[in-house]
C-alpha positions, 0 to 999 in steps of 0.5 A: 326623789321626785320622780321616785314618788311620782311613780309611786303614786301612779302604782307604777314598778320603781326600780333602783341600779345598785352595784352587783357585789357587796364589795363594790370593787368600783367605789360607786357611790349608791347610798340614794339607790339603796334608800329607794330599795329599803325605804320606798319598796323599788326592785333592785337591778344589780347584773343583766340577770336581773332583766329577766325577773323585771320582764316576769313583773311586768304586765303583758300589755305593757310590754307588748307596747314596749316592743312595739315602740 
């Protein structure tokens, strides 16, 4: 949670792994996770479709450093 708050603070994005269905066929425990969604705002990444929309809100100069590492 500390590293969560951190990153709001510094208006950095903060975003969360959540199982991909409701049904959460693997039994994954995710109840930190989904409190990172509801309560403090983070983007919830549930399948590899949702890269994407992550790289649409990153800033350009951002990730143009990334790639660059």
């Amino acid at each position: 949670m500390t590293h969560a708050n951190f990153a709001l603070n510094e208006n950095h994005l903060l975003f969360s792994v959540l199982p991909q269905t409701p049904e959460n066929k693997l039994n994954l425990k995710y109840k930190g996770p989904e409190m990172l969604v509801k309560q403090k705002g983070a983007i919830p990444i549930r399948s590899k479709d949702d890269y994407e929309k992550i790289l649409n809100k990153l800033d350009p100069i951002e990730t143009y450093q990334a790639n660059r590492l």
